[in-house]
Rosetta silent file (secondary structure, phi, psi, omega in degrees, C-alpha in Angstrom):
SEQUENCE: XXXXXXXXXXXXXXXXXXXXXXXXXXXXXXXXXXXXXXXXXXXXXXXXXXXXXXXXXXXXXXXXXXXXXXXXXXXXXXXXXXXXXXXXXXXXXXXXXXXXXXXXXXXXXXXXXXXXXXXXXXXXXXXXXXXXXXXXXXXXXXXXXXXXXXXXXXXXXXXXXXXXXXXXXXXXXXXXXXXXXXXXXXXXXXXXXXXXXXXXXXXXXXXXXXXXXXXXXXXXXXXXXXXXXXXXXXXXXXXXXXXXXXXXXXXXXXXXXXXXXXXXXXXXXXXXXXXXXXXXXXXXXXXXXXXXXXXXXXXXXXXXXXXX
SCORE:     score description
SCORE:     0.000 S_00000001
   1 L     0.000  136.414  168.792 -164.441   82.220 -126.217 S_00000001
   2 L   -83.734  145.692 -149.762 -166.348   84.800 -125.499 S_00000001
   3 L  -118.746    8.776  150.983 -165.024   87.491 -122.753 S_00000001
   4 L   -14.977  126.840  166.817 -168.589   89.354 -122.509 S_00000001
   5 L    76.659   -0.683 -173.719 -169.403   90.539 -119.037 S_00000001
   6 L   -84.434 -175.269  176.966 -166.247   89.970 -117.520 S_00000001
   7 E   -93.073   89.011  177.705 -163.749   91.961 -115.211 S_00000001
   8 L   -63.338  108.988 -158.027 -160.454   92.728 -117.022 S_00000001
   9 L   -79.959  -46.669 -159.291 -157.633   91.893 -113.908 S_00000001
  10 L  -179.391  169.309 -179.279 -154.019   93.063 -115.358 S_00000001
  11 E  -149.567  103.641 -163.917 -152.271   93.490 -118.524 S_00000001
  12 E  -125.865 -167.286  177.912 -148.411   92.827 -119.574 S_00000001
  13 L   -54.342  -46.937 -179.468 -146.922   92.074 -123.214 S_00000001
  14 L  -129.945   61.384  146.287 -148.394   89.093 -123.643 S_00000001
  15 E   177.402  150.341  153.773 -151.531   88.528 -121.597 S_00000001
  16 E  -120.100  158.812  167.317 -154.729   89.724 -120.155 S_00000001
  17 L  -110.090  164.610  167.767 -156.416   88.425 -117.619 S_00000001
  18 L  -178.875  148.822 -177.894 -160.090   88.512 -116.586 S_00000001
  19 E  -112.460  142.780 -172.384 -162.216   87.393 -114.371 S_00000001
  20 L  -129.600   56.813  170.541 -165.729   85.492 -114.603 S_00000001
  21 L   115.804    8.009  179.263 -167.905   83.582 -112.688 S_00000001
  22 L    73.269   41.303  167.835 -164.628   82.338 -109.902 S_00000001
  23 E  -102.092  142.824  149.057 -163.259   81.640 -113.503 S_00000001
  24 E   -92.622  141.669  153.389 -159.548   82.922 -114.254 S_00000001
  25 E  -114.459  110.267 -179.916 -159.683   83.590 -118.053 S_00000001
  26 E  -114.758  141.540 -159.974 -156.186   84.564 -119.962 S_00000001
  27 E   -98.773  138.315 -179.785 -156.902   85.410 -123.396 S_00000001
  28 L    66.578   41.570 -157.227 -154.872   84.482 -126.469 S_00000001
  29 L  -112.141   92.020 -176.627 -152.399   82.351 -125.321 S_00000001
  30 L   -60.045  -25.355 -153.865 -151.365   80.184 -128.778 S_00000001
  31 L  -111.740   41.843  149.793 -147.986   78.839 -126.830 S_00000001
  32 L  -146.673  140.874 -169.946 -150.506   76.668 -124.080 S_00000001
  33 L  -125.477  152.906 -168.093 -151.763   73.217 -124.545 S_00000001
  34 L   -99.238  -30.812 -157.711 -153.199   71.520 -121.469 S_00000001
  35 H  -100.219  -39.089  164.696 -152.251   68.410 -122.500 S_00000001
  36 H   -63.613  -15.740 -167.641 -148.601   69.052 -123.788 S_00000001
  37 H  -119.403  -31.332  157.792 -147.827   70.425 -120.576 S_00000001
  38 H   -56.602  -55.218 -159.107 -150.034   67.925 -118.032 S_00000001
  39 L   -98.940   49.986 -157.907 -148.670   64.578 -119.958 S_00000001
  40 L  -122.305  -12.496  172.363 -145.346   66.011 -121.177 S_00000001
  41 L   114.788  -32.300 -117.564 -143.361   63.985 -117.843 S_00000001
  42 L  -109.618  -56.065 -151.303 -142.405   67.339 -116.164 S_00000001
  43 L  -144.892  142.617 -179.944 -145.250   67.154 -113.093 S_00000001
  44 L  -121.703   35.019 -176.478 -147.768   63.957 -111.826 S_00000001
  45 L  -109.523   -2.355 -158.937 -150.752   65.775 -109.925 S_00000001
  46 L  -114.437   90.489  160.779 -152.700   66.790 -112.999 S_00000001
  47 E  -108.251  172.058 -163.969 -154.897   64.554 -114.280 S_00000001
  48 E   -98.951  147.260  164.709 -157.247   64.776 -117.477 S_00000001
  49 L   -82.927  170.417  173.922 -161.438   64.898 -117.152 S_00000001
  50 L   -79.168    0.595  172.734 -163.438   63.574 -119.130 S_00000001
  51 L   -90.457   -2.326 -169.191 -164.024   66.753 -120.854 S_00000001
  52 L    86.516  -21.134 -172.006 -160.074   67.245 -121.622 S_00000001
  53 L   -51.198 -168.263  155.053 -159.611   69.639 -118.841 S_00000001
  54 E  -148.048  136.343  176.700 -157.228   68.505 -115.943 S_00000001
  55 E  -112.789  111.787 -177.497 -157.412   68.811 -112.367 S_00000001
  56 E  -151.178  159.585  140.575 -154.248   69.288 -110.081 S_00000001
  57 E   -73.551  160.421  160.989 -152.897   70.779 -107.113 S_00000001
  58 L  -155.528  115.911  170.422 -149.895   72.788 -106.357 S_00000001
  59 L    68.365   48.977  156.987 -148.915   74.844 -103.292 S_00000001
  60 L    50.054   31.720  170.694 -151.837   73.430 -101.270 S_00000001
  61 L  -158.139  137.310  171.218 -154.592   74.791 -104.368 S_00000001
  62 E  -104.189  174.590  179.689 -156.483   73.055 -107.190 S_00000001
  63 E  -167.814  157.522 -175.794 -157.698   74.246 -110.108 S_00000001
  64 E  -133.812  118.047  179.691 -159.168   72.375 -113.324 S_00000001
  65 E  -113.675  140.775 -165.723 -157.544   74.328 -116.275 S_00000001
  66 E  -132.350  147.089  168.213 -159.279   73.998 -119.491 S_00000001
  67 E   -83.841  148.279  150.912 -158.738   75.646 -123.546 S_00000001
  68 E  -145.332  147.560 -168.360 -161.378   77.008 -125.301 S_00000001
  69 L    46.966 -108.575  162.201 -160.209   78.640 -128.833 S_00000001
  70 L  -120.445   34.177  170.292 -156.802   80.492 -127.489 S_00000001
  71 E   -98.884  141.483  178.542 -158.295   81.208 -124.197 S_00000001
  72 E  -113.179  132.025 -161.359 -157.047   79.298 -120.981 S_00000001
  73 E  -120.462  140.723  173.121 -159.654   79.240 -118.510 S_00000001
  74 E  -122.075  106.171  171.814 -158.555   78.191 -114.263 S_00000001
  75 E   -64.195  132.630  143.296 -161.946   76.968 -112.865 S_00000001
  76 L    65.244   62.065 -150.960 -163.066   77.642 -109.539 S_00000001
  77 L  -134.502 -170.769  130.735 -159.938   79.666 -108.733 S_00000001
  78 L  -147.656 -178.832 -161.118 -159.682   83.532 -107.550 S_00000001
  79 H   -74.039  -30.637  174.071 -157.305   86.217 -108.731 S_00000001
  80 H   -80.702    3.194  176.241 -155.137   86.271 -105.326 S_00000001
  81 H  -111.666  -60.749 -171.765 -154.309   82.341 -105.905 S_00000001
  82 H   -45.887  -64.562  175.523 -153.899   83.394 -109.683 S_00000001
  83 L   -45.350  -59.502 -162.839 -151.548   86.120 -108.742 S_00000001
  84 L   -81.387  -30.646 -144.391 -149.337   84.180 -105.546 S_00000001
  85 L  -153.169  -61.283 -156.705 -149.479   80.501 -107.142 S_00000001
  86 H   -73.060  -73.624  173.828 -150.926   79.819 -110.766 S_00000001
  87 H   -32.861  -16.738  108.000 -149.151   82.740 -112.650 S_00000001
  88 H   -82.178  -16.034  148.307 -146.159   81.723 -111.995 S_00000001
  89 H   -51.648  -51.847 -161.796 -146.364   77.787 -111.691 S_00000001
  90 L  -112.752   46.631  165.936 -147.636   77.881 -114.780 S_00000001
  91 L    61.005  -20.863  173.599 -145.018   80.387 -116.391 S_00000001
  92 L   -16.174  -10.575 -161.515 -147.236   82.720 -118.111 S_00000001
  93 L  -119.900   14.580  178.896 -145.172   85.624 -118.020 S_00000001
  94 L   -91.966  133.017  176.355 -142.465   83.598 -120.304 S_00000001
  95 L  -101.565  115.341 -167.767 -142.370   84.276 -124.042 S_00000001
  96 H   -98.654   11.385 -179.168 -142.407   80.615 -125.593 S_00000001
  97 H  -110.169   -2.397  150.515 -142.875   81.697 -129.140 S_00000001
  98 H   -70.016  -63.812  169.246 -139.143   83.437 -128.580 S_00000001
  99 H   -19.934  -74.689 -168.687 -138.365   80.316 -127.163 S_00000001
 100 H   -57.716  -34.960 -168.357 -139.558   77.998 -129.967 S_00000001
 101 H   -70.702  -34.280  162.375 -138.312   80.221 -132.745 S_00000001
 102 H   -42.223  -49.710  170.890 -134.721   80.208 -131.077 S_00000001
 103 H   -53.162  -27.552  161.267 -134.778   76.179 -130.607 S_00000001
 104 L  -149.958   70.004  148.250 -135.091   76.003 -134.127 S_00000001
 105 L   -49.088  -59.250 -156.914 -132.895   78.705 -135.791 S_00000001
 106 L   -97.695   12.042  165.426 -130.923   76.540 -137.317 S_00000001
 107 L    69.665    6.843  156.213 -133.760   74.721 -139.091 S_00000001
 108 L   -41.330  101.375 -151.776 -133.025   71.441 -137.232 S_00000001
 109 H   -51.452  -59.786 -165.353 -135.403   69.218 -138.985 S_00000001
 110 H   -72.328  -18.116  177.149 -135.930   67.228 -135.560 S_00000001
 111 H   -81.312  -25.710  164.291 -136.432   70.244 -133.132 S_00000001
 112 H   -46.870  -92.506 -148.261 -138.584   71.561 -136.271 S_00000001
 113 H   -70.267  -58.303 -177.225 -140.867   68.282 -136.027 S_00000001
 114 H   -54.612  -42.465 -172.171 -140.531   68.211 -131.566 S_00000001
 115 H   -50.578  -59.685  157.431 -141.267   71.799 -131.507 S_00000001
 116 H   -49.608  -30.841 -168.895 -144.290   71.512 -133.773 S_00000001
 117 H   -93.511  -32.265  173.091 -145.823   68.438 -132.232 S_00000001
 118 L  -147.563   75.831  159.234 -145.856   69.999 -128.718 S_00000001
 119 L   -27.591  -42.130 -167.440 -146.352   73.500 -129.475 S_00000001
 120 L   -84.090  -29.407 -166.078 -148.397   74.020 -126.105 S_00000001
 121 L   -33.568  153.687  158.915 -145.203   73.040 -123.565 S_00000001
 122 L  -166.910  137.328 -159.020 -144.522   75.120 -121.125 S_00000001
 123 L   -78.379  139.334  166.779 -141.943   74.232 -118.253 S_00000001
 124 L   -63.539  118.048  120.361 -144.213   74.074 -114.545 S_00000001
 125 L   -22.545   46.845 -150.053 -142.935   76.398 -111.937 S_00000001
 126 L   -99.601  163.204 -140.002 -143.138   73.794 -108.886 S_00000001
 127 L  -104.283   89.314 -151.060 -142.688   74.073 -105.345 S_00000001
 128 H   -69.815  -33.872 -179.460 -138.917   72.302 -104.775 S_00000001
 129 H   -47.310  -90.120  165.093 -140.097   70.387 -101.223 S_00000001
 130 H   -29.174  -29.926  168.298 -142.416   68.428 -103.597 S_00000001
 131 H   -86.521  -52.832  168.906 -140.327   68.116 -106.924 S_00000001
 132 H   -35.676  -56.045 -155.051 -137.509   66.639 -104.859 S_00000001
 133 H   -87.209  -66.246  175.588 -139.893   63.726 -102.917 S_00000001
 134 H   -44.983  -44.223 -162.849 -141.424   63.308 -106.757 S_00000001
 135 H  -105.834  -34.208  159.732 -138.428   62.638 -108.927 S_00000001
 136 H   -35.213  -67.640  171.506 -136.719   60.858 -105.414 S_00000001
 137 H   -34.380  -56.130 -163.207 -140.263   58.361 -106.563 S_00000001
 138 L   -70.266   14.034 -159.355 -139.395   58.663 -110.295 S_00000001
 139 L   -83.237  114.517  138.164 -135.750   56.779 -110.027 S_00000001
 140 L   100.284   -6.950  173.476 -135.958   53.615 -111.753 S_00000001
 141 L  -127.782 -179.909  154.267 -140.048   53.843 -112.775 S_00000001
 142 L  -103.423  175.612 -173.999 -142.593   54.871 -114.953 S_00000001
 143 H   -21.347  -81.504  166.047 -145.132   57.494 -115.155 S_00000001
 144 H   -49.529  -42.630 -173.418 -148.872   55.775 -114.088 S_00000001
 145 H   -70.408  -26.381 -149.374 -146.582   54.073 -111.176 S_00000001
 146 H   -82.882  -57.719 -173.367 -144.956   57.451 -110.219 S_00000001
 147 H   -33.475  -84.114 -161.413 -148.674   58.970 -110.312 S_00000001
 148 H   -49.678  -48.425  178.571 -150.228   56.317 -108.038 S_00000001
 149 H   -84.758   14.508  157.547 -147.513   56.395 -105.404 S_00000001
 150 H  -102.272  -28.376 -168.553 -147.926   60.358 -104.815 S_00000001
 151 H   -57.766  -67.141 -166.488 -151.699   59.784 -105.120 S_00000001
 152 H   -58.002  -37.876 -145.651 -151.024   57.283 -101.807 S_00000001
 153 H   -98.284  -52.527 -169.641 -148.334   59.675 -100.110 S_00000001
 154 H   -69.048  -51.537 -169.515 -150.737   62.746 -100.365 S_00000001
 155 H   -56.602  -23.828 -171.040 -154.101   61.021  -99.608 S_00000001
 156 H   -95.630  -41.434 -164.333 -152.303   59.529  -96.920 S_00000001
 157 H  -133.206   16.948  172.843 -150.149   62.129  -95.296 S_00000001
 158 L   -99.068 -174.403  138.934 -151.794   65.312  -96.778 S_00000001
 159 E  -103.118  150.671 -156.830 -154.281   67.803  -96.111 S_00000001
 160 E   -92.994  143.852  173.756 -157.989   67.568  -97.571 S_00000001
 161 E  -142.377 -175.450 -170.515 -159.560   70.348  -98.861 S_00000001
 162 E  -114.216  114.365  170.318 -162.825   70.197 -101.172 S_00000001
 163 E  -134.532  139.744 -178.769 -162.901   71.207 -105.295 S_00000001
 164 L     8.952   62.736  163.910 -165.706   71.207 -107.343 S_00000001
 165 L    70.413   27.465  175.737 -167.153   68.415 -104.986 S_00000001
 166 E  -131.938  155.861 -159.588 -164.399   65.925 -104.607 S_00000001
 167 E   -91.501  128.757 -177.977 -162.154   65.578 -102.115 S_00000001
 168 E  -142.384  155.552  173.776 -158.056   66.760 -103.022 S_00000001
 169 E  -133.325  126.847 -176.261 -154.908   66.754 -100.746 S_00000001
 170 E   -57.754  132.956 -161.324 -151.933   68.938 -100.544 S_00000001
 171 L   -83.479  111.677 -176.691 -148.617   67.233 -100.703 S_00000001
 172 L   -35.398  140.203  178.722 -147.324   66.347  -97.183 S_00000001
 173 L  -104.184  175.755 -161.574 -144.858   68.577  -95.739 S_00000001
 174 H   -56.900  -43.237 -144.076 -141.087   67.240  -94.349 S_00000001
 175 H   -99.210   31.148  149.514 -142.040   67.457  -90.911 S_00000001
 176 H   -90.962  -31.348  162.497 -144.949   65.632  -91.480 S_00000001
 177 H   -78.610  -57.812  152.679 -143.135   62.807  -92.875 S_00000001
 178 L   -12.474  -74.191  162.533 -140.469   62.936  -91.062 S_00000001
 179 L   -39.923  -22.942  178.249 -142.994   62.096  -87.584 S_00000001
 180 L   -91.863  166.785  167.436 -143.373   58.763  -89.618 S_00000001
 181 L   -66.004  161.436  154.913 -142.002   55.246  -89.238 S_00000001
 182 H   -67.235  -59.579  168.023 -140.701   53.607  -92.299 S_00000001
 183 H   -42.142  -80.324  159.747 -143.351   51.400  -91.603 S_00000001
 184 H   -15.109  -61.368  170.700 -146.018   53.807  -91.595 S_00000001
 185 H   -41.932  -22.093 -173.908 -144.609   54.966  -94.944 S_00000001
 186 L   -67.796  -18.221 -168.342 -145.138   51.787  -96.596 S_00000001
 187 L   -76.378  -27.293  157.558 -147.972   52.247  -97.173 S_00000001
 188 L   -54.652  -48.357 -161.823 -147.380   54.399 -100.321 S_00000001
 189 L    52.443   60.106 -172.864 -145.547   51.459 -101.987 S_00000001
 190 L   -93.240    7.663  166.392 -142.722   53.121 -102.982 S_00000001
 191 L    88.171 -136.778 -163.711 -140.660   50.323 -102.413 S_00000001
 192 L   -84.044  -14.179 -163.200 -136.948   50.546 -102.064 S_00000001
 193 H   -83.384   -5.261 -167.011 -137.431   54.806 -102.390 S_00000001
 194 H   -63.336  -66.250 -139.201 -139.615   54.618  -98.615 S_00000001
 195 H   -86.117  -18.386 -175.486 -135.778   55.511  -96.651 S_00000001
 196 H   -78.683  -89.881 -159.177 -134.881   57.812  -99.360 S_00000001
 197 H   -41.108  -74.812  158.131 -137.903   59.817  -98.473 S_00000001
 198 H    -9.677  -51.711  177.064 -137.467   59.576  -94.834 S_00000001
 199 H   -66.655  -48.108 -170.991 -133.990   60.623  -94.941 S_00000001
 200 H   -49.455  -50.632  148.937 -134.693   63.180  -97.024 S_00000001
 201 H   -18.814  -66.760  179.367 -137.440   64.349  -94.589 S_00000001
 202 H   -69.768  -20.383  162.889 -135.292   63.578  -91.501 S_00000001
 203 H   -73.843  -54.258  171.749 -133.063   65.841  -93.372 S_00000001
 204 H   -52.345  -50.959 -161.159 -134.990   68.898  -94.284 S_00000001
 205 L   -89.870  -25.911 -167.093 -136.448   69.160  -90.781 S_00000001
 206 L   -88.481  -19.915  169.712 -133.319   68.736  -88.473 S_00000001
 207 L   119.940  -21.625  174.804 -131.548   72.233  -90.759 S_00000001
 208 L   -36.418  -89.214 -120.765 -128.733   68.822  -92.854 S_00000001
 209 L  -121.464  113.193 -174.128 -130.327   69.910  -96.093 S_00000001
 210 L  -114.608  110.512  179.587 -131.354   73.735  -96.437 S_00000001
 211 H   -96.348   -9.296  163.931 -133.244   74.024  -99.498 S_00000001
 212 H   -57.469  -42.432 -160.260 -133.629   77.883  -99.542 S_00000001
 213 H   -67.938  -23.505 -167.889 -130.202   77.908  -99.458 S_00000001
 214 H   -70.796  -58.469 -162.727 -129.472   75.225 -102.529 S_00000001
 215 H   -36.104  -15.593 -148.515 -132.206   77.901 -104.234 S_00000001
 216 L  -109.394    9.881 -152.490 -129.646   80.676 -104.055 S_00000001
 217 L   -99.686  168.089 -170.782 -126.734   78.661 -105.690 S_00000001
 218 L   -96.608  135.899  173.899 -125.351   78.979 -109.044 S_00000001
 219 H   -47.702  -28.213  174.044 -126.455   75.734 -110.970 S_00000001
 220 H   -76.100    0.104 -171.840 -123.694   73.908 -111.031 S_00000001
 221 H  -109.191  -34.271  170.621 -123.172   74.299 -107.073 S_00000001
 222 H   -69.546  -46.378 -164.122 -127.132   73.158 -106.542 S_00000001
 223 H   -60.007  -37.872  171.372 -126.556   70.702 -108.758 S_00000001
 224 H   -65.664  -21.574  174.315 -123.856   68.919 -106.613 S_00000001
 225 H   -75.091  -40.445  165.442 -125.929   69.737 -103.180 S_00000001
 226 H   -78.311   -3.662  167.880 -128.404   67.954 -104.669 S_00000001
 227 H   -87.039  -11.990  179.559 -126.699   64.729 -105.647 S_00000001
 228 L   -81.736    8.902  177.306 -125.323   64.861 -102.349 S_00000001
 229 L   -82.547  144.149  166.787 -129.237   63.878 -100.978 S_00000001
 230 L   -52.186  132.490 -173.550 -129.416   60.147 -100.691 S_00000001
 231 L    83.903  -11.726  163.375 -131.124   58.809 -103.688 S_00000001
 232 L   -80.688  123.905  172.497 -130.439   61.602 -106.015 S_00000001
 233 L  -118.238 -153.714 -172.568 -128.327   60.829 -108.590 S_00000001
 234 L   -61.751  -36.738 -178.526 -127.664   62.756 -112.025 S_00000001
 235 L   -77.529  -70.179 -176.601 -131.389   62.404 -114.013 S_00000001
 236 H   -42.203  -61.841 -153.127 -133.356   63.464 -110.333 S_00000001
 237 H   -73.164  -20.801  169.784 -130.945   66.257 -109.657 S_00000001
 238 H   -84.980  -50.068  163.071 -131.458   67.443 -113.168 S_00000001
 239 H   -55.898  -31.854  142.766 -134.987   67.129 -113.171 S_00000001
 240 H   -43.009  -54.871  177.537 -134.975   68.990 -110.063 S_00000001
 241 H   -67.513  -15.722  175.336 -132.678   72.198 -111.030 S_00000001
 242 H   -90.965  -40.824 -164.463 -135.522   72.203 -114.174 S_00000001
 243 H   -82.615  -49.013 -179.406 -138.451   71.727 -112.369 S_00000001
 244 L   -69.348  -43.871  169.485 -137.913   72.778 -108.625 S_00000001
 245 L  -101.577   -6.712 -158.737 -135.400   75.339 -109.372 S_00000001
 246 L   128.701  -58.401 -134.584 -136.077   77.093 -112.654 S_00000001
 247 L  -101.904  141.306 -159.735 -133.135   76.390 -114.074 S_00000001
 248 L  -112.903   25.534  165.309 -133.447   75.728 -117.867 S_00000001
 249 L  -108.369   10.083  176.540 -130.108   75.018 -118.684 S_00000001
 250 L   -97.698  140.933  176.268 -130.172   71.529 -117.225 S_00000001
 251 L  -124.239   83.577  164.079 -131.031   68.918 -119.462 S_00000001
 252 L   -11.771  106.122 -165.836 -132.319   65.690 -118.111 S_00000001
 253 L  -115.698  107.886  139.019 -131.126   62.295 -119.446 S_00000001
 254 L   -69.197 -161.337  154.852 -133.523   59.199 -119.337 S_00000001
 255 L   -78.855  -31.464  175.064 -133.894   56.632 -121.337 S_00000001
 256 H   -34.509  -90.961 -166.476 -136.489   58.643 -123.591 S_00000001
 257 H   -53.889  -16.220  176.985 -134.117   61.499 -123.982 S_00000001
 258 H   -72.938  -65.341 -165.358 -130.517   59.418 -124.311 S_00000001
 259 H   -60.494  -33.967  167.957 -132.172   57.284 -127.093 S_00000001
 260 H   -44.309  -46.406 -147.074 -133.908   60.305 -128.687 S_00000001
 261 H   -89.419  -57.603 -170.569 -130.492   62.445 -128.728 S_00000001
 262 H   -80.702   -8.028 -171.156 -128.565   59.579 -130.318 S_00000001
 263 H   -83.744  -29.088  175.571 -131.202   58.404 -132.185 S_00000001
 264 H   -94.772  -16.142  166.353 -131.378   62.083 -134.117 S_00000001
 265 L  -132.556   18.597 -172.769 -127.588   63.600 -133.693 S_00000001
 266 L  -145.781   28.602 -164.190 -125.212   60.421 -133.119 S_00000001
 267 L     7.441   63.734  179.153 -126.981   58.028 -135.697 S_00000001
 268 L    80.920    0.440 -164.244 -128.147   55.846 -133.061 S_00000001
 269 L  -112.438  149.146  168.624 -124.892   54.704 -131.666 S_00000001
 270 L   -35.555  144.196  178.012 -124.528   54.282 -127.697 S_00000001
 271 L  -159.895  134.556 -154.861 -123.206   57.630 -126.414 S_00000001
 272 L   -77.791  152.773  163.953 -122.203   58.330 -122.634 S_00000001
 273 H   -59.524  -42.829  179.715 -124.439   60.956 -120.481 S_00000001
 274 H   -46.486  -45.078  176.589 -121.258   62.788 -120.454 S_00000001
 275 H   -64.112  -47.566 -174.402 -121.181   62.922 -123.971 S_00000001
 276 H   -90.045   -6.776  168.534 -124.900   64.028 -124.485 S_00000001
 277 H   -96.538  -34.538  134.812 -124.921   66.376 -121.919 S_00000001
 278 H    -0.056  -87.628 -173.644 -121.691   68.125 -123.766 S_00000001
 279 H   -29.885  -68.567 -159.162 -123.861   67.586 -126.895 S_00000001
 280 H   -87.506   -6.839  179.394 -126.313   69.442 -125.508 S_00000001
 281 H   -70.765  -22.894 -163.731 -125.100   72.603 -123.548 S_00000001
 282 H  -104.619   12.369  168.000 -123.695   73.087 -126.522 S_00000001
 283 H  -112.010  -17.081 -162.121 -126.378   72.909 -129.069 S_00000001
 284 H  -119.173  -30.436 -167.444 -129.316   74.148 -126.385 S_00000001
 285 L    51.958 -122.358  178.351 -127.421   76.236 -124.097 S_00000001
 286 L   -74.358   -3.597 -164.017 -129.363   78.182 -121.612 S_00000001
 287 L  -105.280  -36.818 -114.853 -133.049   76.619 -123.385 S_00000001
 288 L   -85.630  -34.820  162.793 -131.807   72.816 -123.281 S_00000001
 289 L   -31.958  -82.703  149.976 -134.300   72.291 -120.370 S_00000001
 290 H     3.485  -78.474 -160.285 -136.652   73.458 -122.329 S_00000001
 291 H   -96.961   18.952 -158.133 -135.940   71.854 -125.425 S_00000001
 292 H  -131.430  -40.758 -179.247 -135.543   68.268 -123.475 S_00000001
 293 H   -59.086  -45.643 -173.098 -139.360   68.888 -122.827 S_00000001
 294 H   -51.357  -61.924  156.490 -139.948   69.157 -126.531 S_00000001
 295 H   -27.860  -71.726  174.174 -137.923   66.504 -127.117 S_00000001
 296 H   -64.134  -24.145  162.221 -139.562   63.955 -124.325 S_00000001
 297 H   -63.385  -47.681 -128.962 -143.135   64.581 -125.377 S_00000001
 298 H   -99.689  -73.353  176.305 -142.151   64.120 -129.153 S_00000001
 299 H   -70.818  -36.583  165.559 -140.673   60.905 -128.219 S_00000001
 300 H   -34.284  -71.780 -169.579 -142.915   59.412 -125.365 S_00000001
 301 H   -93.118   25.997 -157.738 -145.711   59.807 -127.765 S_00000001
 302 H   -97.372  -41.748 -133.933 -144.081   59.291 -131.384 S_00000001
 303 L    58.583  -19.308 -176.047 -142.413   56.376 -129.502 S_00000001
 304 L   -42.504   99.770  171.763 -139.343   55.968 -132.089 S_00000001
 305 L    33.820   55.143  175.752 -138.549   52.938 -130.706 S_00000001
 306 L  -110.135  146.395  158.145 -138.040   53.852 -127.240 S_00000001
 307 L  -154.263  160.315 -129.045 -139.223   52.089 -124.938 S_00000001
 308 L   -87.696    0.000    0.000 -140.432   53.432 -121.406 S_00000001
């Protein structure tokens, strides 16, 4: 793409920025794929145009981020949103080509093959109110279902703003849920997961559940405050400490990733979460977050024999 006529905004190790037209544009960036990192499992507000681009909120702002060569372009955006909220949601100042070449040091044929297929990953920065209430949703479903009931909980209980002539909503905050009935909630049709929000709500708002404070915890001390919300168990509380907090040494186990990890280092045989999360601090370490993305993309769309 060409970067004629533009403003150049900042400069670090690995990126420039520049601005164009209430365009962001960051230039050269080989280690982001729009697509690896929208459909990769990690976040469900992003969906793809019909042009490949995607359109999502985060932290009550959209954007429609689009490739063109190795330039990543944030539509309709400005450089103070870029600065407080895109630039770090969407990791940019992380070097994933350190990453990848660490993840496969050791010439692991299958992190070799995950790495390689979804090249573009990059873990989402996300807003922890909102990853909690999301992954609370994911227990027990798939994707398109997960999608559809935050589509209903924001449209329903968010606030509307306007992007590039459609109507988008900000993901309801606790004490706006909280003011609802369970009834009133139903209306999402989230099922059995309706009082698990609510509590969770009813929690957050009365000072039970302080999530600044879980932020300031060592992981293994977050991790247990967060199984201690109703409806979190061991996969949500991990996808939380990756997504919500940061922390990339938790490795999420679904079914994707259980059957993946035994199907490639335990030839296939049954193997406890206990076992594979062993397995994996101790092959992934501080990256296993990370390398559970690689991994879940790889398989989702590979499929070997998984099935969702």
């Amino acid at each position: 793409m060409t970067i004629a006529n533009t403003k150049k905004l900042c400069y670090n190790d690995c990126m420039d920025v520049y601005e164009k037209n209430h365009d962001i544009i960051i230039a050269d960036q080989a280690d982001f794929e729009p697509a690896h990192i929208f459909d990769c499992g990690q976040c469900f507000r992003f969906d793809q145009n019909p042009d490949g681009s995607y359109t999502g909120t985060a932290f009550g702002r959209t954007t429609r981020v689009s490739k063109r060569g190795t330039d990543v372009i944030l539509h309709n955006t400005s450089i103070e949103d870029f600065n407080d909220i895109w630039r770090g949601y969407l990791d940019l100042d992380r070097d994933y080509s350190a990453i990848k070449a660490e993840l496969t040091r050791d010439n692991d044929a299958i992190m070799l093959d995950a790495v390689k297929y979804g090249t573009g990953i990059r873990i989402l920065r996300q807003e922890l109110w909102e990853t909690l209430i999301s992954f609370i949703i994911s227990a027990s479903n798939n994707i398109p279902r997960i999608k559809k009931i935050i589509r209903q909980l924001c449209e329903s209980f968010g606030k509307a703003h306007e992007f590039e002539g459609s109507i988008c909503y900000s993901f309801p905050t606790p004490e706006r849920i909280a003011a609802l009935s369970l009834e009133e909630l139903g209306v999402i049709r989230a099922g059995f997961r309706d009082k698990y929000i609510k509590q969770c709500a009813d929690d957050v708002v009365s000072g039970r559940l302080d999530l600044e404070m879980i932020k300031t915890l060592s992981t293994p001390d977050a991790k247990k405050a967060l199984m201690g919300i109703w409806g979190v168990g061991n996969k949500v509380s991990d996808c939380v400490l990756l997504f919500g907090l940061g922390r990339c040494d938790a490795y999420p186990i679904d079914v994707w990733i259980k059957r993946v990890t035994e199907l490639c280092w335990f030839d296939g045989e049954p193997q406890s979460v206990k076992t594979l999360s062993g397995f994996a601090d101790k092959k992934f370490g501080r990256l296993g977050g990370i390398a559970q993305q690689y991994l879940f993309f790889y398989a989702r769309e590979k499929k070997l024999g998984v099935k969702e």
